[in-house]
ZAGULUM-702326 format. One record per residue (C-alpha): residue number from 1; residue in three letters; x, y, z. Coordinates in Angstrom, 1 decimal, always signed. Each point is the difference from the previous one (the first is absolute). Layout:
N
NUM / ALA / X / Y / Z $
...
This chain:
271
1 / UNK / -24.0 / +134.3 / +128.7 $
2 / UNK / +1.5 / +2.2 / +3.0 $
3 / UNK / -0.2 / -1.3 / +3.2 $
4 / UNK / -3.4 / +0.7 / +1.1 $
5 / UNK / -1.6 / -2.0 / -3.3 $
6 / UNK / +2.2 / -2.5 / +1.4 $
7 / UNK / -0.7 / +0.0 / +3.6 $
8 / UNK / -3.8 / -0.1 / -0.6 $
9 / UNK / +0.5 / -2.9 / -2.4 $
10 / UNK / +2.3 / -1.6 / +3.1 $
11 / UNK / -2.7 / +1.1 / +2.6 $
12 / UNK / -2.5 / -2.1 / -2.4 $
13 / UNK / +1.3 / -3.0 / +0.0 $
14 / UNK / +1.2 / -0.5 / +3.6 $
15 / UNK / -3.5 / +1.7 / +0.9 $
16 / UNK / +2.6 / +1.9 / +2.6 $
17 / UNK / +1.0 / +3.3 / +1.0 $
18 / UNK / +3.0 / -1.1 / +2.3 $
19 / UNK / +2.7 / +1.5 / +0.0 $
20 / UNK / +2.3 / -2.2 / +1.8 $
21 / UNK / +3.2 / +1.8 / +1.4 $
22 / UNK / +3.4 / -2.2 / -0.2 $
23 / UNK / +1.9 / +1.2 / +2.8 $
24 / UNK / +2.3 / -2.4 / +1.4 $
25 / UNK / +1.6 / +1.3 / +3.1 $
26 / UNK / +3.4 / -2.2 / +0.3 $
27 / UNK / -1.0 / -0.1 / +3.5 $
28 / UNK / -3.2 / -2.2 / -0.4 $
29 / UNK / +1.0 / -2.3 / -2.8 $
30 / UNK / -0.3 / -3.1 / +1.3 $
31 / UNK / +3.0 / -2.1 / +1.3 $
32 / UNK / -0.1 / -2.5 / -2.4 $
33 / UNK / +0.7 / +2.8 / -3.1 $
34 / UNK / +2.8 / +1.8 / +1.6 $
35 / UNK / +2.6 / -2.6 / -1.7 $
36 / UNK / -1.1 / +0.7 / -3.5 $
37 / UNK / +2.4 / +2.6 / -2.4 $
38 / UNK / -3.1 / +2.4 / +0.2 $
39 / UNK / -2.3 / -0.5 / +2.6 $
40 / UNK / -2.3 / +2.7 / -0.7 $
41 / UNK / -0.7 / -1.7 / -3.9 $
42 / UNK / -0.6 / -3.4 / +2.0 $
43 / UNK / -2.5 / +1.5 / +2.2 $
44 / UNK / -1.8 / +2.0 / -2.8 $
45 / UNK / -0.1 / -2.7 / -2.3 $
46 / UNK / -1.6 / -2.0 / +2.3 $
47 / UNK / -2.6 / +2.8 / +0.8 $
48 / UNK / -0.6 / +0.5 / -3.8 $
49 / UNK / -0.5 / -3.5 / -0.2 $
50 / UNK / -2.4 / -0.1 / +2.7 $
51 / UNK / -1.7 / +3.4 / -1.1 $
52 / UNK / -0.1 / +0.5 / -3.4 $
53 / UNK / -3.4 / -0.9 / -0.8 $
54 / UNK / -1.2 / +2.4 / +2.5 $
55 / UNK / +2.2 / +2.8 / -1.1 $
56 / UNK / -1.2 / +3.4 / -1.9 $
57 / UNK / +3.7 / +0.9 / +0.3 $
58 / UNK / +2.9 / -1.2 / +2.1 $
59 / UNK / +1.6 / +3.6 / +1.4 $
60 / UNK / +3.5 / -0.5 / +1.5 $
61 / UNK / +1.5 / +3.1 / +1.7 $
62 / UNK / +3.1 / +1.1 / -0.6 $
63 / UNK / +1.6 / +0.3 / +3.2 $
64 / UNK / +0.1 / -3.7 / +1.1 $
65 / UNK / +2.3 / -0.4 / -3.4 $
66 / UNK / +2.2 / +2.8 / +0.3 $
67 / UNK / +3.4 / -2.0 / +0.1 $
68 / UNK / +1.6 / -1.7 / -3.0 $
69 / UNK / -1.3 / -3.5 / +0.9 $
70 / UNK / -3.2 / +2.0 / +0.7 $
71 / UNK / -0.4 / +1.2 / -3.6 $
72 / UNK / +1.2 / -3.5 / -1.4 $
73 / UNK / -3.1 / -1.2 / +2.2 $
74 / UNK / -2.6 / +2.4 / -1.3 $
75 / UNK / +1.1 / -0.8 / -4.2 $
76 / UNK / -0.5 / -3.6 / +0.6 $
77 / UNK / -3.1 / +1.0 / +1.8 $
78 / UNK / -1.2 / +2.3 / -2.8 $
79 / UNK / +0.4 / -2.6 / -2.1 $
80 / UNK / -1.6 / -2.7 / +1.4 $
81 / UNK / -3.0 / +1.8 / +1.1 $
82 / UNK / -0.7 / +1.2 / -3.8 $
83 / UNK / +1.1 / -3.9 / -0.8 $
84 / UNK / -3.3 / -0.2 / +1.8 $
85 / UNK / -2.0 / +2.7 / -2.1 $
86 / UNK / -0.6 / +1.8 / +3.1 $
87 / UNK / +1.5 / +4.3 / -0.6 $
88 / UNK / +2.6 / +1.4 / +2.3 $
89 / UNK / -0.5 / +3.3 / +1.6 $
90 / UNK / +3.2 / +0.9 / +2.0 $
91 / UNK / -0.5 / +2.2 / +3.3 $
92 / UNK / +3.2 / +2.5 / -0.3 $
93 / UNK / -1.6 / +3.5 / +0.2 $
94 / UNK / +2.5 / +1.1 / -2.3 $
95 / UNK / +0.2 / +3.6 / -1.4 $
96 / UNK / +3.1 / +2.2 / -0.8 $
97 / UNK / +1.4 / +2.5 / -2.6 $
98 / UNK / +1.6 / +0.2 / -2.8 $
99 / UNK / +1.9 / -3.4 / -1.3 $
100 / UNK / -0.6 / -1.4 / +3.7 $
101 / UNK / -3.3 / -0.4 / -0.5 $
102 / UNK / +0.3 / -1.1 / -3.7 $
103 / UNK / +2.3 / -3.1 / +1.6 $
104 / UNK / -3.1 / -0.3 / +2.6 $
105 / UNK / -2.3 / -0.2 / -2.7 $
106 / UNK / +2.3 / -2.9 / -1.7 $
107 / UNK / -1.5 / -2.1 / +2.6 $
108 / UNK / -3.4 / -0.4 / -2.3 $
109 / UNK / +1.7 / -1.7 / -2.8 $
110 / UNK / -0.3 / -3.0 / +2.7 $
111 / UNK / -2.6 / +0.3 / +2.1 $
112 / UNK / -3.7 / +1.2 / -0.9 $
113 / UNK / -0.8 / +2.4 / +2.7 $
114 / UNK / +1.5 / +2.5 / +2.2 $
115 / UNK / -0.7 / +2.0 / +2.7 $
116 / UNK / +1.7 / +3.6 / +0.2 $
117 / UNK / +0.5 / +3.1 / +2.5 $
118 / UNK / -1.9 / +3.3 / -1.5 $
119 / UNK / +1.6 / +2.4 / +2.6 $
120 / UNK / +2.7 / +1.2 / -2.9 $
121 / UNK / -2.6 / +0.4 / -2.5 $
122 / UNK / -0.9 / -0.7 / -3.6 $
123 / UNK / +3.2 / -0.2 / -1.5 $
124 / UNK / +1.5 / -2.0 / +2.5 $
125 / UNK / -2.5 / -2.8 / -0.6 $
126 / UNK / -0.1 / +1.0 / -4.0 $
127 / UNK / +2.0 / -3.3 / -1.2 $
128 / UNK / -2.7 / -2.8 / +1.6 $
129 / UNK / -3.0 / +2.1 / -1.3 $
130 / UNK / +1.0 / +0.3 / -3.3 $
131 / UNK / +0.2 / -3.7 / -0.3 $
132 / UNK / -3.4 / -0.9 / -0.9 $
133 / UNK / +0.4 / -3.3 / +0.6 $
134 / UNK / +0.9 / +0.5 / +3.5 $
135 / UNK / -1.9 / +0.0 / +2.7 $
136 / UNK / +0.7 / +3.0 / +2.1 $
137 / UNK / -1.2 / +0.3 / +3.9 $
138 / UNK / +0.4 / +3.2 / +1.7 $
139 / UNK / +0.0 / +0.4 / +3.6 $
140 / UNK / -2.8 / +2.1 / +1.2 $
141 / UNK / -1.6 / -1.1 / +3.1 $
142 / UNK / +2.1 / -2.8 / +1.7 $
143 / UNK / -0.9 / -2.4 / +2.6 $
144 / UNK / +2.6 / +1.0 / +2.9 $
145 / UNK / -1.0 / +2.2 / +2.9 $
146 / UNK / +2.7 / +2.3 / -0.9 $
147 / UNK / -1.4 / +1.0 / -3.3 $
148 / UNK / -2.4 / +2.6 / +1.4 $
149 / UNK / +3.0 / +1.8 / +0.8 $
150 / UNK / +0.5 / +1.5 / -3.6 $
151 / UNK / -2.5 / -1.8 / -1.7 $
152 / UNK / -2.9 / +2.1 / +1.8 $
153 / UNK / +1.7 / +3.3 / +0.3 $
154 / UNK / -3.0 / +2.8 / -1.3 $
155 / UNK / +1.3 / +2.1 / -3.1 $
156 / UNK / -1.1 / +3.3 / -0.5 $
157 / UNK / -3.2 / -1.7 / -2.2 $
158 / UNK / -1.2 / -1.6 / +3.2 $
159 / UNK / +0.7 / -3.4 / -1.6 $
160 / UNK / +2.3 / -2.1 / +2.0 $
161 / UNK / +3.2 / -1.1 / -1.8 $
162 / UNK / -1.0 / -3.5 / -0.6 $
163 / UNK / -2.9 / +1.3 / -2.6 $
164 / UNK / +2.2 / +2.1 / -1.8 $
165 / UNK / +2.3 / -2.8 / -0.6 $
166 / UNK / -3.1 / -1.9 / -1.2 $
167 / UNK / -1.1 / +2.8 / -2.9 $
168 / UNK / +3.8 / +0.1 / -0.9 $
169 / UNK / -0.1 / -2.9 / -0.7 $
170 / UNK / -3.3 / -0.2 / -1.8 $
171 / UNK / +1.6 / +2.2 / -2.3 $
172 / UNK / +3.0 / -1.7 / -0.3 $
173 / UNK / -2.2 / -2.9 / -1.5 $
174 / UNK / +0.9 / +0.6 / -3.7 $
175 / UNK / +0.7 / -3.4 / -0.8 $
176 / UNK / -2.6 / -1.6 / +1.9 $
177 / UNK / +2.4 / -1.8 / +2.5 $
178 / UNK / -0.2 / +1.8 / +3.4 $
179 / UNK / -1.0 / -1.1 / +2.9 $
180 / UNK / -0.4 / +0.9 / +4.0 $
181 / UNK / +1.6 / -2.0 / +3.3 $
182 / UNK / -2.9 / +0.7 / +2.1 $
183 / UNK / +0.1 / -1.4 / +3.7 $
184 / UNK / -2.9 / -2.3 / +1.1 $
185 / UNK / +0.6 / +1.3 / +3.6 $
186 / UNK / -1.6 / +3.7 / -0.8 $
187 / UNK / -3.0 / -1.3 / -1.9 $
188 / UNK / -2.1 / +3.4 / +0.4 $
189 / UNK / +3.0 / +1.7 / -2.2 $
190 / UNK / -0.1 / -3.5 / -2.4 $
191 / UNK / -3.7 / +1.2 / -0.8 $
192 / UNK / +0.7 / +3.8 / -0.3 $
193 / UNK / +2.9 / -1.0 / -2.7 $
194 / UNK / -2.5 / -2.4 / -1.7 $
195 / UNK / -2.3 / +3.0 / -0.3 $
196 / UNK / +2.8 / +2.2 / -1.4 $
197 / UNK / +1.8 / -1.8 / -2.3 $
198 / UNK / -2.9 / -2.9 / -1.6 $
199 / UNK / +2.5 / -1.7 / -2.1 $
200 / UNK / +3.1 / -0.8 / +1.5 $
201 / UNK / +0.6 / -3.3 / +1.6 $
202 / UNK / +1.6 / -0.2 / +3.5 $
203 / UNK / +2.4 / -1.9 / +1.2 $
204 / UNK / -1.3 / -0.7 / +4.0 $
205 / UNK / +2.8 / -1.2 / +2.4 $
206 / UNK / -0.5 / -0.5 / +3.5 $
207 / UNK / -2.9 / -2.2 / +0.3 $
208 / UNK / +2.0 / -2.9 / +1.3 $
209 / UNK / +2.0 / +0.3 / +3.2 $
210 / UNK / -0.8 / +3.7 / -0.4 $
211 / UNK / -3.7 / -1.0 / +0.7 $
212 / UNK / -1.5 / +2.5 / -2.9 $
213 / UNK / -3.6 / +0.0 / -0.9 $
214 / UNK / -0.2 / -3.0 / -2.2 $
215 / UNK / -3.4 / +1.3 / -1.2 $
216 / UNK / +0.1 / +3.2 / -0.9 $
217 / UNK / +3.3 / -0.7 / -1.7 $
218 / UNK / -2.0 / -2.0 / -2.1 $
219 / UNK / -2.6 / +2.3 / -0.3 $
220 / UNK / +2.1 / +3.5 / -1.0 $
221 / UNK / +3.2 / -1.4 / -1.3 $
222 / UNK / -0.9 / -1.8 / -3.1 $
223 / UNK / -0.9 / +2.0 / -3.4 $
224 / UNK / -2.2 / -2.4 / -2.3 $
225 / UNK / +0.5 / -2.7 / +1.9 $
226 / UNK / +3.9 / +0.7 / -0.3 $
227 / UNK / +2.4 / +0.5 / +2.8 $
228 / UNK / +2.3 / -2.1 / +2.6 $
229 / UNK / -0.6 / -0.2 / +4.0 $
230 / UNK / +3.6 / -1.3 / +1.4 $
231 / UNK / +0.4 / -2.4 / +3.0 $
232 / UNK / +4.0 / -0.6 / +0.4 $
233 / UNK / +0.7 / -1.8 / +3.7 $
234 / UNK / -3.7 / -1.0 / +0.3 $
235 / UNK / +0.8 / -2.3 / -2.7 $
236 / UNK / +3.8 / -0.8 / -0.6 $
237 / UNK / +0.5 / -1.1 / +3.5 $
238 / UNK / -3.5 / -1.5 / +0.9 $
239 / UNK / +1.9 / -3.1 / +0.4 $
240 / UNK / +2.7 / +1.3 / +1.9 $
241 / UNK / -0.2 / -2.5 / +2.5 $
242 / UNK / -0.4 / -3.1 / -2.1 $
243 / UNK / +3.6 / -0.7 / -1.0 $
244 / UNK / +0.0 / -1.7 / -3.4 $
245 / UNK / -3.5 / +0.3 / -0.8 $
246 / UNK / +0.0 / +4.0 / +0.3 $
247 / UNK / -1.2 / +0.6 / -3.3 $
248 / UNK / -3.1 / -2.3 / +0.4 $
249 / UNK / -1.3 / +2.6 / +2.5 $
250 / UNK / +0.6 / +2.5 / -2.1 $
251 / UNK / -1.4 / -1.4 / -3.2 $
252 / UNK / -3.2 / +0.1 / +2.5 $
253 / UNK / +0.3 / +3.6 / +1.1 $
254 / UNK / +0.1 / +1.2 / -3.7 $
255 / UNK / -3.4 / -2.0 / -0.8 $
256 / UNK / -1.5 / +0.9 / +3.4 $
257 / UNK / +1.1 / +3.7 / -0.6 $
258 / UNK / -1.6 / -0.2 / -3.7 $
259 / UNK / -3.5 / -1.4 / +0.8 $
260 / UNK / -0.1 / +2.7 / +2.6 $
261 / UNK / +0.4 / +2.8 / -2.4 $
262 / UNK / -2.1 / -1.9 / -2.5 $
263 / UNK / -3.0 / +0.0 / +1.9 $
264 / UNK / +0.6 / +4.1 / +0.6 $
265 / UNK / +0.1 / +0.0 / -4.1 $
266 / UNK / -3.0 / -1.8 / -0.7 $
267 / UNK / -1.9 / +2.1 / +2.5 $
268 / UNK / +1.6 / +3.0 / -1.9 $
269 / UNK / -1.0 / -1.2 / -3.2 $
270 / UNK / -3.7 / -0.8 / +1.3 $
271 / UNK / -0.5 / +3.7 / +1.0 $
């Protein structure tokens, strides 16, 4: 199974489509954390703990582990979140040539996702996508403001560059394990993508403290019923006030944030 079988099967059985993002800004962990070895792994066990059942995926980015007790916090958390049975999909945007991006690409013999960078083209991002049993996510349409600044540059074909990253990577779909990060903040482009490219799930960031359009990320950015919509801050540090209980508030932001998708879905799949 490659790791859209598996995703549906995980989407099935937690009846979810979360996507929750494990970014643990050493700035907000809470007090009572900061004496542990790793106090990253404390706070995201606690959050997987607290989460799990809610969970599509748990998505941790990169950059809030990029230091060696950083790394030793994201393998423990790797492993405990698939202890869980829940997939991994790890936010780096990677992409590179040559035997830099075949050490980028290394990165999916632990984790079950990535997300990469298309701007160097198809052989920098050749090593993820011939792994079939990888899930690969390439950037196409992001949340921030500051994507329209390349993203929605017209080419010479009148299409904007955003849609010709979208049919490249259509066709880069030989092994049936491609997807789209699609932002939930432009959902007029989520639609026209939808319409473009019919069978590729999106990944849809920024429907959290980014304030994205909740519905029509349910509506354009699943394929079959199979895609992720990611809330990161809206749910790690719901409880941000609450001291030693934090998690609690989180566990209640994951199953708020599902039920509210899941009644877009079942109006989807009553059309």
């Amino acid at each position: 199974m490659n790791f859209f079988d598996r995703l549906h099967d995980r989407i099935r059985t937690v009846d979810s489509v979360v996507s929750v993002g494990l970014d643990p800004d050493p700035s907000r962990i809470p007090d009572h954390l900061r004496e542990y070895d790793l106090p990253r792994w404390a706070f995201n066990r606690r959050i997987i703990d607290a989460t799990h059942e809610h969970a599509a995926v748990f998505k941790p980015n990169a950059a809030f582990y990029e230091d060696p007790d950083g790394w030793r916090a994201l393998q423990e958390t790797i492993a405990y979140a698939h202890g869980k049975d829940v997939p991994v999909l790890l936010d780096a945007k990677r992409a590179d040539i040559g035997n830099t991006t075949r050490q980028y690409a290394q990165m999916l013999e632990t984790v079950d996702a990535i997300t990469v960078n298309p701007y160097m083209g198809r052989d920098s991002l050749q090593p993820f996508l011939a792994n079939g049993e990888a899930g690969v996510f390439v950037l196409c349409r992001t949340s921030n403001p500051g994507g329209a600044d390349v993203q929605d540059l017209e080419l010479e074909t009148g299409e904007p560059v955003y849609e010709r990253v979208a049919a490249l990577a259509d066709l880069w779909n030989e092994n049936d394990n491609v997807g789209l990060v699609v932002g939930a903040t432009q959902p007029a482009e989520l639609e026209e993508l939808r319409e473009q490219v019919p069978d590729l799930p999106f990944l849809v960031p920024g429907i959290g403290a980014q304030g994205g359009d909740a519905e029509a990320a349910v509506e354009y950015g699943l394929a079959d019923g199979v895609g992720l919509i990611n809330s990161s801050r809206g749910i790690i540090f719901a409880g941000e006030n609450d001291g030693e209980e934090f998690a609690r508030a989180s566990g209640q932001a994951a199953k708020r944030l599902k039920k509210r998708l899941n009644r877009y879905r079942e109006n989807e799949s009553s059309r």
